[in-house]
PDB file of N, H, CA, C and O in Angstrom:
ATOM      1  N   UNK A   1       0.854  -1.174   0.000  1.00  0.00           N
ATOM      2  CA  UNK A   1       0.000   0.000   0.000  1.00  0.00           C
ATOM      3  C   UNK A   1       0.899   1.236   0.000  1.00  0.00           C
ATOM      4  O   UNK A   1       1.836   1.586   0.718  1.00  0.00           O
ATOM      5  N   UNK A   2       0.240   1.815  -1.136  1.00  0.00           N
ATOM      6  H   UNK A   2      -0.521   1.531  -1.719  1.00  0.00           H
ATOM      7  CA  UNK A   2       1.466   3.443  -0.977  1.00  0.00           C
ATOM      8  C   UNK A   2       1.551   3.998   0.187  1.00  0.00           C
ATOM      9  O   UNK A   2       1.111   3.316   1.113  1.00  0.00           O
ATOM     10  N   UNK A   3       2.060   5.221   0.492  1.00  0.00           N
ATOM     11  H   UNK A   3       2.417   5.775  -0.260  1.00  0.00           H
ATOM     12  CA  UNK A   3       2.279   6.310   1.479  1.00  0.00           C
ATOM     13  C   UNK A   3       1.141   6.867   1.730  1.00  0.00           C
ATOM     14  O   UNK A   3       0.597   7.078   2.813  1.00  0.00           O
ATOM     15  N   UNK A   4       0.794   7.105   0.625  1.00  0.00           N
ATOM     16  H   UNK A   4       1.236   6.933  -0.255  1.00  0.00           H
ATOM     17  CA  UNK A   4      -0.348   8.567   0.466  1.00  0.00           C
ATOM     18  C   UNK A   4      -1.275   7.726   0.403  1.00  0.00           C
ATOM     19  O   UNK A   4      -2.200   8.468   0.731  1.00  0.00           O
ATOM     20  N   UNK A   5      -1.999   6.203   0.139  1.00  0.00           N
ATOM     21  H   UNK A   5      -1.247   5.601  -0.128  1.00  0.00           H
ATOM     22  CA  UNK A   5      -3.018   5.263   0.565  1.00  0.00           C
ATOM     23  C   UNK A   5      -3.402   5.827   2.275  1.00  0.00           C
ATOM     24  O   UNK A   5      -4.355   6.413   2.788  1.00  0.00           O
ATOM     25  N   UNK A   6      -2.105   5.288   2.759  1.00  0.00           N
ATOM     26  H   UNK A   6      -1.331   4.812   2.343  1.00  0.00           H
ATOM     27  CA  UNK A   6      -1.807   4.965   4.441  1.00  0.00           C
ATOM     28  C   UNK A   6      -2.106   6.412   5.032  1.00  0.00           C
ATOM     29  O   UNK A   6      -2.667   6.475   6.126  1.00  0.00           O
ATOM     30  N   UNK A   7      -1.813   7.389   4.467  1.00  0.00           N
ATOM     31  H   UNK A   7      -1.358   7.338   3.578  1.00  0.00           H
ATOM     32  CA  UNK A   7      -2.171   8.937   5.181  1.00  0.00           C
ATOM     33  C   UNK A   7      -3.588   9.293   5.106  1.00  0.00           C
ATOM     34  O   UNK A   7      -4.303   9.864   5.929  1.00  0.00           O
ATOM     35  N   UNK A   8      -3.882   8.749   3.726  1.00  0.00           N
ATOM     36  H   UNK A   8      -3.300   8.285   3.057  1.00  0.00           H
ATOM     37  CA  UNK A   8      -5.155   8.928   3.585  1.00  0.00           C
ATOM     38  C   UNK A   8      -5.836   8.314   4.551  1.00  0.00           C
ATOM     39  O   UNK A   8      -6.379   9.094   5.333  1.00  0.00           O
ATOM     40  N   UNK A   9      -6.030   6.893   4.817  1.00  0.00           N
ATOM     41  H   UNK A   9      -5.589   6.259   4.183  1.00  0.00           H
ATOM     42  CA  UNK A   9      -6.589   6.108   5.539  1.00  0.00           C
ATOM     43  C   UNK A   9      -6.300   6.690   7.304  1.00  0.00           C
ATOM     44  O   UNK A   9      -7.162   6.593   8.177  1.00  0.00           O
ATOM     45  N   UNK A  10      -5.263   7.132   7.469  1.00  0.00           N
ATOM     46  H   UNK A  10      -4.562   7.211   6.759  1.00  0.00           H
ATOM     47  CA  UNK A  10      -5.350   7.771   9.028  1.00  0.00           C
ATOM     48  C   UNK A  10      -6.278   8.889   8.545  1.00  0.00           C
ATOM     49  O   UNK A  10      -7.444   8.663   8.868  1.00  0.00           O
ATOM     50  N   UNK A  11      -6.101  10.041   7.858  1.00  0.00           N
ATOM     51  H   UNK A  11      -5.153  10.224   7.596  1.00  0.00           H
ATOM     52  CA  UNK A  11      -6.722  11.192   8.071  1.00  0.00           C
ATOM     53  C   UNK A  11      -8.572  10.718   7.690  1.00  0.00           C
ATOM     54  O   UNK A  11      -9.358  11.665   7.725  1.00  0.00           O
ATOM     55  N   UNK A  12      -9.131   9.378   7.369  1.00  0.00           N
ATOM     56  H   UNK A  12      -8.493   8.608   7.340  1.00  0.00           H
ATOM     57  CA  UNK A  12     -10.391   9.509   7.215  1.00  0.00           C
ATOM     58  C   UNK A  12     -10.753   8.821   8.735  1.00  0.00           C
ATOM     59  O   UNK A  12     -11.685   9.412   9.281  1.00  0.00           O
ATOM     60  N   UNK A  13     -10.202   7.703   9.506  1.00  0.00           N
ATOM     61  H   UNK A  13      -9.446   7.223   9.062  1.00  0.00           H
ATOM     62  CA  UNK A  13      -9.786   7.423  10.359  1.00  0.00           C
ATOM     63  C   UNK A  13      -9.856   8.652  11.815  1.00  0.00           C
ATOM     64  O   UNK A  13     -10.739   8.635  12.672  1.00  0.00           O
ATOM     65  N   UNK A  14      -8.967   9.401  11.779  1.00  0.00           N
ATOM     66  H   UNK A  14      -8.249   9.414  11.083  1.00  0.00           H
ATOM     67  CA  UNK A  14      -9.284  10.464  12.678  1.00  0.00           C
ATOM     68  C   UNK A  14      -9.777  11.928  12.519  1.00  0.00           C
ATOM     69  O   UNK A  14      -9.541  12.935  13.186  1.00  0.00           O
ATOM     70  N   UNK A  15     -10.594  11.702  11.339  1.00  0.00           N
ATOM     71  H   UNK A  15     -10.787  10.884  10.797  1.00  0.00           H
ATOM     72  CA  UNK A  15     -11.698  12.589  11.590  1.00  0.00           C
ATOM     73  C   UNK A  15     -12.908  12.043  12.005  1.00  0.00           C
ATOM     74  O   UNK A  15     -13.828  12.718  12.466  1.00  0.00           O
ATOM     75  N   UNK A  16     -12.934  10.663  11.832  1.00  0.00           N
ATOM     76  H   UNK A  16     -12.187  10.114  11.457  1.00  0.00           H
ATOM     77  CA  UNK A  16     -14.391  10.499  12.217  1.00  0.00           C
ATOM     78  C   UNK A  16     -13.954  10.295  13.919  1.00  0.00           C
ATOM     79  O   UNK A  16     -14.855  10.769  14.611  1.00  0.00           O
ATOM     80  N   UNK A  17     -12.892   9.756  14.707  1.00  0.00           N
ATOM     81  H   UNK A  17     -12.160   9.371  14.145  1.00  0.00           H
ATOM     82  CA  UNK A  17     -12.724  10.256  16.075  1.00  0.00           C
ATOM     83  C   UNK A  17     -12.805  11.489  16.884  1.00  0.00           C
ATOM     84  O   UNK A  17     -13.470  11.647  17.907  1.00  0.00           O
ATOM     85  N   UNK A  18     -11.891  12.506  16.173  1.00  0.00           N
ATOM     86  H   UNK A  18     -11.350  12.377  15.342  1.00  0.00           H
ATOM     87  CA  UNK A  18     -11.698  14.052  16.328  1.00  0.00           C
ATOM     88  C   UNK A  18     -13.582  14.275  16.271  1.00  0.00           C
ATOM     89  O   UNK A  18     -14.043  14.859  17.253  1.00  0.00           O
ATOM     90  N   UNK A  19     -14.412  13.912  15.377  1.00  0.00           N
ATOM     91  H   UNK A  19     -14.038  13.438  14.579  1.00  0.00           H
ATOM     92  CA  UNK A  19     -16.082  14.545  15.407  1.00  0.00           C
ATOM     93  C   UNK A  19     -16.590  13.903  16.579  1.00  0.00           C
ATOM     94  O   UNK A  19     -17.194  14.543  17.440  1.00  0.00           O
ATOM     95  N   UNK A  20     -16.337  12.427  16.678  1.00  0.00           N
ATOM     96  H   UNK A  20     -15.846  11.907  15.979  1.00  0.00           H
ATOM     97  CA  UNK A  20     -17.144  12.186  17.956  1.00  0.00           C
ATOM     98  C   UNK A  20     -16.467  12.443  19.161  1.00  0.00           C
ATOM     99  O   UNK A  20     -17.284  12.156  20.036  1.00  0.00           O
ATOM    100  N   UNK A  21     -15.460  12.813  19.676  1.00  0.00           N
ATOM    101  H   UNK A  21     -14.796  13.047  18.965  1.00  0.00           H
ATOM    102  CA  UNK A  21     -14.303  13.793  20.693  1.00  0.00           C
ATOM    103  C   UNK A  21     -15.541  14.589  20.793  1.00  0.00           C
ATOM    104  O   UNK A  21     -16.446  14.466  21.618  1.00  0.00           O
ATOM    105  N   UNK A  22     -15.392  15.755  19.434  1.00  0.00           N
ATOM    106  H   UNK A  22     -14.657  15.856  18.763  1.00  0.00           H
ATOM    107  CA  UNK A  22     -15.845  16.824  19.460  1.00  0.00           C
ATOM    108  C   UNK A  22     -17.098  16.740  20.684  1.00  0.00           C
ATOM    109  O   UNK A  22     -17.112  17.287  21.787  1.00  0.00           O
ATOM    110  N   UNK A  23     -17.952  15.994  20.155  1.00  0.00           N
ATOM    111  H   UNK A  23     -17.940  15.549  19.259  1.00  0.00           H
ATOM    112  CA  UNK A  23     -19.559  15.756  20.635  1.00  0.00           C
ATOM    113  C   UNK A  23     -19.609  15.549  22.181  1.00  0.00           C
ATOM    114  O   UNK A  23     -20.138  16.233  23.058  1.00  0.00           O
ATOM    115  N   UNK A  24     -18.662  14.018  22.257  1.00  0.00           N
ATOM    116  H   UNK A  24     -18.233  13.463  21.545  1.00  0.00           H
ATOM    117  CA  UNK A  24     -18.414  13.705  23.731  1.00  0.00           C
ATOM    118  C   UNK A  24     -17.914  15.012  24.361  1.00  0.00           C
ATOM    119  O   UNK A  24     -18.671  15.366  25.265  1.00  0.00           O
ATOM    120  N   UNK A  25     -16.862  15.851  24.167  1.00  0.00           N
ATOM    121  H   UNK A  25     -16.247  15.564  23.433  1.00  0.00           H
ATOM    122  CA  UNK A  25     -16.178  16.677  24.827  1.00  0.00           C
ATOM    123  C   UNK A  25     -17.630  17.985  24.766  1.00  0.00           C
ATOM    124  O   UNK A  25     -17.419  18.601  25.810  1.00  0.00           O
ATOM    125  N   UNK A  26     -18.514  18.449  24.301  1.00  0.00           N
ATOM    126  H   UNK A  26     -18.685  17.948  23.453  1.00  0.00           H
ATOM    127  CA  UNK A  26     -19.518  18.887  24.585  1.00  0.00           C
ATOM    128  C   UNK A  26     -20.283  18.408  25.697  1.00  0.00           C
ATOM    129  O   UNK A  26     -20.183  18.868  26.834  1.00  0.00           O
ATOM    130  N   UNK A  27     -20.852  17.716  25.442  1.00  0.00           N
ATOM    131  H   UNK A  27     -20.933  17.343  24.518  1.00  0.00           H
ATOM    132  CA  UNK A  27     -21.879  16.591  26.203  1.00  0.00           C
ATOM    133  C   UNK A  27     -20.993  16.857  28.033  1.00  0.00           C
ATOM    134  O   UNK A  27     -21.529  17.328  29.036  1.00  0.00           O
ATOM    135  N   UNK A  28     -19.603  16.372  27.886  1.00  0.00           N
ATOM    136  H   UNK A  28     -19.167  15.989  27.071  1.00  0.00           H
ATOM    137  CA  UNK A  28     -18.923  16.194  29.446  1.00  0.00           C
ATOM    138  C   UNK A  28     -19.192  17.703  29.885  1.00  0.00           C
ATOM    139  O   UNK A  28     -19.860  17.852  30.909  1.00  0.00           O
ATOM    140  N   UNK A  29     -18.662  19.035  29.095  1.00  0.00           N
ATOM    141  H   UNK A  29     -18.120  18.914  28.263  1.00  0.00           H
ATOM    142  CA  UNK A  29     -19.386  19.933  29.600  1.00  0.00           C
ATOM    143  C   UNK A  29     -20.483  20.123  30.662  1.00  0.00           C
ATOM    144  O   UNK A  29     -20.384  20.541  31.815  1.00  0.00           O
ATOM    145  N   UNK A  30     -21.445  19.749  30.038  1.00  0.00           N
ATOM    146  H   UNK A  30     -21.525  19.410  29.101  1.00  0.00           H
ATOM    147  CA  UNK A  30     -23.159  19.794  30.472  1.00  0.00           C
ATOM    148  C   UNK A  30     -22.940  18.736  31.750  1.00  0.00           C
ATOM    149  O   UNK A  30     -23.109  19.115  32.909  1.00  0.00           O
ATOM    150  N   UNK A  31     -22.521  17.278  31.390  1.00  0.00           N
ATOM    151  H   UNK A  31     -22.384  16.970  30.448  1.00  0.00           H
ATOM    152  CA  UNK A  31     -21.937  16.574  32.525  1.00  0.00           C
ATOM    153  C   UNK A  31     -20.911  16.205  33.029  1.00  0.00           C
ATOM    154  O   UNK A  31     -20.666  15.003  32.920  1.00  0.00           O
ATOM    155  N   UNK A  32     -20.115  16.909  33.624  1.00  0.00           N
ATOM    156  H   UNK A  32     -20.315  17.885  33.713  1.00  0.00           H
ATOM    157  CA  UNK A  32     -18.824  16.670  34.052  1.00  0.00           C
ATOM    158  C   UNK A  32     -18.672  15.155  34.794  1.00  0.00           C
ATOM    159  O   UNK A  32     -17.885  14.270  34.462  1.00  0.00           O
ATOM    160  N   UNK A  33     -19.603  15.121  35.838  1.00  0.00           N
ATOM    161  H   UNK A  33     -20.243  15.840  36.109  1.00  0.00           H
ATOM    162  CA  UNK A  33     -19.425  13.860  36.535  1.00  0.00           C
ATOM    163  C   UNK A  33     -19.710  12.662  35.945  1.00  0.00           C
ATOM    164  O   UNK A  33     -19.555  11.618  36.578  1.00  0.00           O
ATOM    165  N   UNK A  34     -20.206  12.673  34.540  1.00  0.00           N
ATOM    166  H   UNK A  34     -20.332  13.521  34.027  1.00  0.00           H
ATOM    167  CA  UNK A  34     -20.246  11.655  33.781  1.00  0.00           C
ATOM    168  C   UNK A  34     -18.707  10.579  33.325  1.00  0.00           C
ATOM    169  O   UNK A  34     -18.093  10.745  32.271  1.00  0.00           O
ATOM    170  N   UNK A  35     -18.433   9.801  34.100  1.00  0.00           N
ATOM    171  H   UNK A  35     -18.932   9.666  34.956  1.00  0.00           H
ATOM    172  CA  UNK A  35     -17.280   8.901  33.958  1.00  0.00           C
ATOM    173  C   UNK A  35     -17.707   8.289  32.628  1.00  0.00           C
ATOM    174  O   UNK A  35     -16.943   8.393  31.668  1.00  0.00           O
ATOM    175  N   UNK A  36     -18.822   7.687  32.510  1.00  0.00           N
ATOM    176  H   UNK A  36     -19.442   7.602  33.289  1.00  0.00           H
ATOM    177  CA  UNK A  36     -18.233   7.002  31.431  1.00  0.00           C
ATOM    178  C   UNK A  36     -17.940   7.990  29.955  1.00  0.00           C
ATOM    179  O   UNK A  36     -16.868   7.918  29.354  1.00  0.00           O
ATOM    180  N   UNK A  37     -19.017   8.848  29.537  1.00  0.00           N
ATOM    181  H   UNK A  37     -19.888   8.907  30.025  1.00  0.00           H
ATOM    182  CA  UNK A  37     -18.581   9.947  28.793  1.00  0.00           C
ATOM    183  C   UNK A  37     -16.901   9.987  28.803  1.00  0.00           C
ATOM    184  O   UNK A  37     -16.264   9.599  27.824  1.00  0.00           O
ATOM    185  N   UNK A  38     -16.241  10.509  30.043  1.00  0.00           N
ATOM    186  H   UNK A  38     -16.758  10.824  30.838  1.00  0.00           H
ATOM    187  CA  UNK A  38     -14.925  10.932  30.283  1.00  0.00           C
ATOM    188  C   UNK A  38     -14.231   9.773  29.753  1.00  0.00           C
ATOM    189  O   UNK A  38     -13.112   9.996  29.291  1.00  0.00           O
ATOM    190  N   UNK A  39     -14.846   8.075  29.712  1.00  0.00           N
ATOM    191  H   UNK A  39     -15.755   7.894  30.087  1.00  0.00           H
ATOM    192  CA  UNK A  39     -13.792   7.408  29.291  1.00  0.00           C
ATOM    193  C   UNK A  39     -14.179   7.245  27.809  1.00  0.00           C
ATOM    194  O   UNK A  39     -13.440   6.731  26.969  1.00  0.00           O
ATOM    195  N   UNK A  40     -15.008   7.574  27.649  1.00  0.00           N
ATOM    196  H   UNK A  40     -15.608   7.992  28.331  1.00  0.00           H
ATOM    197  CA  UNK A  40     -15.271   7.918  25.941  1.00  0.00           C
ATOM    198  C   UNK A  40     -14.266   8.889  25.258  1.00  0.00           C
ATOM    199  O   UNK A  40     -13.833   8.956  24.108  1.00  0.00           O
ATOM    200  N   UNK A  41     -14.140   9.315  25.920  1.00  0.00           N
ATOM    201  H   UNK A  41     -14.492   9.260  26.855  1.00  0.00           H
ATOM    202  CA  UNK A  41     -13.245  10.688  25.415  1.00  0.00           C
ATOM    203  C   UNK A  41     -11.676  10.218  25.719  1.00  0.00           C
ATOM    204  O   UNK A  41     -10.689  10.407  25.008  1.00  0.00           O
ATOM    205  N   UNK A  42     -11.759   9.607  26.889  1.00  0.00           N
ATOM    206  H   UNK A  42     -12.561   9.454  27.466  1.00  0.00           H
ATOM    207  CA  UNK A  42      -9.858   9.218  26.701  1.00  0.00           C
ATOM    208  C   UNK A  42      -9.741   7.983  25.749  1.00  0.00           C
ATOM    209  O   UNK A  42      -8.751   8.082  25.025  1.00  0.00           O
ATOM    210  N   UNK A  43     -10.570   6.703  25.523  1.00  0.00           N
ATOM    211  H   UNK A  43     -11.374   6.623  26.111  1.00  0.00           H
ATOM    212  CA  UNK A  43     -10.439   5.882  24.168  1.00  0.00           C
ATOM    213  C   UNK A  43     -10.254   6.667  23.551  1.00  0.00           C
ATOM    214  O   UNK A  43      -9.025   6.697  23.487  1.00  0.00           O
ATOM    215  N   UNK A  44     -10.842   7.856  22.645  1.00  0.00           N
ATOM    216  H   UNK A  44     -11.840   7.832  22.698  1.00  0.00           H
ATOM    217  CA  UNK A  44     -10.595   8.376  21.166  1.00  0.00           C
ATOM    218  C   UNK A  44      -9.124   9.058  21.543  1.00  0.00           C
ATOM    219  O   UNK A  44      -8.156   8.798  20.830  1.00  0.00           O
ATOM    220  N   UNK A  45      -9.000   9.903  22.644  1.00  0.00           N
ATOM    221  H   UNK A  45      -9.787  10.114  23.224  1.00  0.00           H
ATOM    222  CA  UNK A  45      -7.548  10.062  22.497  1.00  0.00           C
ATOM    223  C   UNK A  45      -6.732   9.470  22.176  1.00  0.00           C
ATOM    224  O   UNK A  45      -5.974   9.700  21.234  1.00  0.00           O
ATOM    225  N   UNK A  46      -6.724   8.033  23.357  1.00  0.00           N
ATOM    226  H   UNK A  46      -7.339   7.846  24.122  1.00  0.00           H
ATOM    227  CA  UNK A  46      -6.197   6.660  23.187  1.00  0.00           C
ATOM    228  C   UNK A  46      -5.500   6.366  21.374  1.00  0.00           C
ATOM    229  O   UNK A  46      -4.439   6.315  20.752  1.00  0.00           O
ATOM    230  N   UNK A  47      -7.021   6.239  21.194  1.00  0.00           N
ATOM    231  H   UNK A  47      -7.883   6.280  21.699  1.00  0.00           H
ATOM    232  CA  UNK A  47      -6.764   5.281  19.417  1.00  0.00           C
ATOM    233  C   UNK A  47      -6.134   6.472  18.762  1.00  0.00           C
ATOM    234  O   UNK A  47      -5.227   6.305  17.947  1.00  0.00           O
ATOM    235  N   UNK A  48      -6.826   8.367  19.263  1.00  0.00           N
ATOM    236  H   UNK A  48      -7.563   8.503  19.925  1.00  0.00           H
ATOM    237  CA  UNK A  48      -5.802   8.834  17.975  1.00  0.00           C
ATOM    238  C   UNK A  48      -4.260   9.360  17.798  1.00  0.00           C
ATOM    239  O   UNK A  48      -3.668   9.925  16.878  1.00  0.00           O
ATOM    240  N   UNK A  49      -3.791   8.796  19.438  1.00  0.00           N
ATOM    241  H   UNK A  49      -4.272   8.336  20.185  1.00  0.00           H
ATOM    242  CA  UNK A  49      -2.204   8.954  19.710  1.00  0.00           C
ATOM    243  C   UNK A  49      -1.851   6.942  19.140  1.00  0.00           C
ATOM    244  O   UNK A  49      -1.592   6.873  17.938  1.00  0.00           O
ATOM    245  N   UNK A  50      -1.848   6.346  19.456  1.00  0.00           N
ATOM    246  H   UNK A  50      -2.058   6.401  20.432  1.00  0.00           H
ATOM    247  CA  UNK A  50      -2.228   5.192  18.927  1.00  0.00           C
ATOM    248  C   UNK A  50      -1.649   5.289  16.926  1.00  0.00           C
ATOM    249  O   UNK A  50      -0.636   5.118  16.248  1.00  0.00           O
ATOM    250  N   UNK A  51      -2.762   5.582  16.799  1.00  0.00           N
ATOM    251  H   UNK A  51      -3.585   5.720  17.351  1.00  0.00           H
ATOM    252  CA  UNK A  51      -2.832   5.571  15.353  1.00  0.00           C
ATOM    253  C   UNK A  51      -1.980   6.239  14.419  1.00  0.00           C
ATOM    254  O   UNK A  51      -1.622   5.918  13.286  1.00  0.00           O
ATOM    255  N   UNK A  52      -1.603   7.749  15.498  1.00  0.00           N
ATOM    256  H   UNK A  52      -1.894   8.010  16.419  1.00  0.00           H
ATOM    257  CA  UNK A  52      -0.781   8.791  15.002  1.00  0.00           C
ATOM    258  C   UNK A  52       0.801   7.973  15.001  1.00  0.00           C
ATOM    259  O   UNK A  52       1.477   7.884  13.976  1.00  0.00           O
ATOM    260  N   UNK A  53       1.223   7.421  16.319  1.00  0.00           N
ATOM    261  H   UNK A  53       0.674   7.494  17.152  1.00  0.00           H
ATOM    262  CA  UNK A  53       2.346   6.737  16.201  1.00  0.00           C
ATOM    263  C   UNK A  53       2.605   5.653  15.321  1.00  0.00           C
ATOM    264  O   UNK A  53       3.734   5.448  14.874  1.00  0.00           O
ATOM    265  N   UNK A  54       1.224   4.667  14.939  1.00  0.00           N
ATOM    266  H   UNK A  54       0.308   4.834  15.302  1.00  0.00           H
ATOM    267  CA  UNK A  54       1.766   4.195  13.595  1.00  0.00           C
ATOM    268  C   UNK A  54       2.105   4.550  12.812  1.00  0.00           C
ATOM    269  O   UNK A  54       3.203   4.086  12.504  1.00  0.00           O
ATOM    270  N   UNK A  55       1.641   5.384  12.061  1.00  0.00           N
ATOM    271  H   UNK A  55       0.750   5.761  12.311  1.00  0.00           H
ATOM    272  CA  UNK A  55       1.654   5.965  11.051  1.00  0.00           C
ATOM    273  C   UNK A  55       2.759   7.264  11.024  1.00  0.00           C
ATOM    274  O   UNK A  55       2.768   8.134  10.153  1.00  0.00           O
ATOM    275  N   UNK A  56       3.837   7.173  12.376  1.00  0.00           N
ATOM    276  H   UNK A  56       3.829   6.467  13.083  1.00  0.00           H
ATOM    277  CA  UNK A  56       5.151   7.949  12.225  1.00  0.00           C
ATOM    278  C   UNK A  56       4.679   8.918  12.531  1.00  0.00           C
ATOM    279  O   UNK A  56       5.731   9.541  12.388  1.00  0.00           O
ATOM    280  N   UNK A  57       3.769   9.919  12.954  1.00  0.00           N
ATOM    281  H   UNK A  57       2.914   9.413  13.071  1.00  0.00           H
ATOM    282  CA  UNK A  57       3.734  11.430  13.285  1.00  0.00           C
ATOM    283  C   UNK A  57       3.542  11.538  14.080  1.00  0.00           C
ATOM    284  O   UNK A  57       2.452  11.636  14.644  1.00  0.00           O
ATOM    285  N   UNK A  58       4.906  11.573  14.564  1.00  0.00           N
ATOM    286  H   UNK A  58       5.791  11.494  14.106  1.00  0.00           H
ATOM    287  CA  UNK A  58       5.564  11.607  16.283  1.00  0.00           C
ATOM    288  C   UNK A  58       5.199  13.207  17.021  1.00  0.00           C
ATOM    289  O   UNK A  58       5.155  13.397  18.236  1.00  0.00           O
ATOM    290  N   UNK A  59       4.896  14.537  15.676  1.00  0.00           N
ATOM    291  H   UNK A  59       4.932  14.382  14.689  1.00  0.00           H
ATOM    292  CA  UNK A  59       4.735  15.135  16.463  1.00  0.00           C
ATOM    293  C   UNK A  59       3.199  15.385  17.564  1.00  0.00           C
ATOM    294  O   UNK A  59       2.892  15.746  18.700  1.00  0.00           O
ATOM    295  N   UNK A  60       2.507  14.828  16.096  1.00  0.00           N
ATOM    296  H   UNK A  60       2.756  14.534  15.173  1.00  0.00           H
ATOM    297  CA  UNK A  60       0.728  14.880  16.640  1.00  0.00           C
ATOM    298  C   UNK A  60       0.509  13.670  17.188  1.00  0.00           C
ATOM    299  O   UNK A  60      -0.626  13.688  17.664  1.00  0.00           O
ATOM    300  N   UNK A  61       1.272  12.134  17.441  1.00  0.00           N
ATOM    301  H   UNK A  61       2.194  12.119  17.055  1.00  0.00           H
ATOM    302  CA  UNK A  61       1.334  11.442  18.718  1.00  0.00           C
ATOM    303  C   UNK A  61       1.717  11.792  20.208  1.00  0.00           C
ATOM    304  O   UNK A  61       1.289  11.257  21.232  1.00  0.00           O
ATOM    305  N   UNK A  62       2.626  12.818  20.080  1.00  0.00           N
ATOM    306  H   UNK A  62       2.973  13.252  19.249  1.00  0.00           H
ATOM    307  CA  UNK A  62       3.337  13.545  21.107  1.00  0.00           C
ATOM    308  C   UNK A  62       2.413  14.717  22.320  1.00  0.00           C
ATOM    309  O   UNK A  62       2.455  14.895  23.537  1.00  0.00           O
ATOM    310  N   UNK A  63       1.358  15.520  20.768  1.00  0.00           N
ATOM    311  H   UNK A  63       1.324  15.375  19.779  1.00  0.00           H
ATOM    312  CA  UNK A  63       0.489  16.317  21.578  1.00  0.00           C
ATOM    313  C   UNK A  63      -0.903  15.546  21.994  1.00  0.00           C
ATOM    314  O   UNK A  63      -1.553  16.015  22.928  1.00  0.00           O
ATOM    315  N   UNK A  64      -1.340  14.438  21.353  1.00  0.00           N
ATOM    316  H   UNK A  64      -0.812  14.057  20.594  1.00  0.00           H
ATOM    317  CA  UNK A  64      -2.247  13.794  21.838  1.00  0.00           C
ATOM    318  C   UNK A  64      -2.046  12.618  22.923  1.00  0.00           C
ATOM    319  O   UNK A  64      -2.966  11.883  23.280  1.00  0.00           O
ATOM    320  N   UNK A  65      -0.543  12.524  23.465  1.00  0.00           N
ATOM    321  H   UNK A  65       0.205  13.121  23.174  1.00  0.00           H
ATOM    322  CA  UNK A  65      -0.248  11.773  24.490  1.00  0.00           C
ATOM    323  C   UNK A  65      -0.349  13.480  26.225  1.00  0.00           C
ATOM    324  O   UNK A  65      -0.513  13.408  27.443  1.00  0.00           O
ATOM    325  N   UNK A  66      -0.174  14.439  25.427  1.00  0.00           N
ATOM    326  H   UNK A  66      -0.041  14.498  24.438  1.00  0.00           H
ATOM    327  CA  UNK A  66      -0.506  15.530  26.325  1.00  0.00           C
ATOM    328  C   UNK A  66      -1.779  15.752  26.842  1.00  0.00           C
ATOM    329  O   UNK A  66      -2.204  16.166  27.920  1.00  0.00           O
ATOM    330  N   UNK A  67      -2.231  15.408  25.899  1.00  0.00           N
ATOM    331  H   UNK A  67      -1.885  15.071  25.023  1.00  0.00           H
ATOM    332  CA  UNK A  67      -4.050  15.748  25.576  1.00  0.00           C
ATOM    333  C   UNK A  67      -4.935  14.305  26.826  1.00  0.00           C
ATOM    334  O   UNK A  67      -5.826  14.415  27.667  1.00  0.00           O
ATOM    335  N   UNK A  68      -4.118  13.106  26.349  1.00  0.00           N
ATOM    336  H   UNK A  68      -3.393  13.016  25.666  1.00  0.00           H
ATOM    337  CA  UNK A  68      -4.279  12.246  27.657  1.00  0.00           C
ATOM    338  C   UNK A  68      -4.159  12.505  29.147  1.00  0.00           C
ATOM    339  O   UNK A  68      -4.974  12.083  29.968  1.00  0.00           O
ATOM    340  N   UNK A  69      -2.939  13.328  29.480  1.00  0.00           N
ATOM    341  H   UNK A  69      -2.277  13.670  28.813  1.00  0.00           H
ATOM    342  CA  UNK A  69      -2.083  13.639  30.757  1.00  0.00           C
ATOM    343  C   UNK A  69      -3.566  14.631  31.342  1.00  0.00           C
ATOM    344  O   UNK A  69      -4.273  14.625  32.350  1.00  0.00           O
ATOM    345  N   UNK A  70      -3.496  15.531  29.874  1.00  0.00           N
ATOM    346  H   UNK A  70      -2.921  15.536  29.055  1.00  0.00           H
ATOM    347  CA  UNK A  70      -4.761  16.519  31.249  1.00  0.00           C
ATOM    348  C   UNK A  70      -6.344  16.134  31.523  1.00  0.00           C
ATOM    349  O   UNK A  70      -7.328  16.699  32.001  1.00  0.00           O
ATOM    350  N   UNK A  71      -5.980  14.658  30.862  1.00  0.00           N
ATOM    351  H   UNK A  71      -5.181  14.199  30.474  1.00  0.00           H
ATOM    352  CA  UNK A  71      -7.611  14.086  30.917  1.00  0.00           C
ATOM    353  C   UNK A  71      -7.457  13.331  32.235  1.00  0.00           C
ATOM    354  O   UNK A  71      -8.431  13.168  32.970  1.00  0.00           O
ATOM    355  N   UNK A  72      -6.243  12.867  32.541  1.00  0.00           N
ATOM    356  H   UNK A  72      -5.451  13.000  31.944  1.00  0.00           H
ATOM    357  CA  UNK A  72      -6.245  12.494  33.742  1.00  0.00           C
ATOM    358  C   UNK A  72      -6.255  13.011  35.168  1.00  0.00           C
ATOM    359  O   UNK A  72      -6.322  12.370  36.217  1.00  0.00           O
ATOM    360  N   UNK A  73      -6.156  14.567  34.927  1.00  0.00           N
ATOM    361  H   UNK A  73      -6.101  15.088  34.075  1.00  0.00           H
ATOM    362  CA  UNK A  73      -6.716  15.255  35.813  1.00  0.00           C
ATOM    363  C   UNK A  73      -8.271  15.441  36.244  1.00  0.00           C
ATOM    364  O   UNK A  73      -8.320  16.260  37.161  1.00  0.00           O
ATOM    365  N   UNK A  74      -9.611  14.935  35.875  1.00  0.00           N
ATOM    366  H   UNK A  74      -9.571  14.269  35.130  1.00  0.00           H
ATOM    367  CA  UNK A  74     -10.764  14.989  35.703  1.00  0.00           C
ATOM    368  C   UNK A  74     -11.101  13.162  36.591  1.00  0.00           C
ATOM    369  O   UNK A  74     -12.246  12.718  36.674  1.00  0.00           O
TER     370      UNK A  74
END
């Protein structure tokens, strides 16, 4: 599979995560004390630091392993 197959396939891949983030990370708003919501939201982090490190882009694996750290403050 080419390069530009494999980029493609992450970037259709984490947009449809990044939209449902989006939603969940609304929703926790309205309910903060909602745990499971909150672990909805650290899976998609999860898979899109995950996914980012397959696919070599160490820098946007790097900020979405950050993006984990302050979810673990909640």
């Amino acid at each position: 599979m080419s390069k530009e197959k494999l980029k493609q396939i992450f970037i259709e891949e984490a947009t449809e995560i990044i939209e449902k983030m989006d939603i969940d990370i609304l929703n926790f708003e309205e309910s903060p004390s909602d745990k499971a919501l909150l672990n909805e939201i650290f899976r998609g982090v999860h898979t899109l630091k995950g996914s980012a490190n397959a696919f070599n882009f160490s820098r946007l694996g790097e900020f979405v392993h950050h993006f984990e750290d302050v979810l673990d403050f909640f």
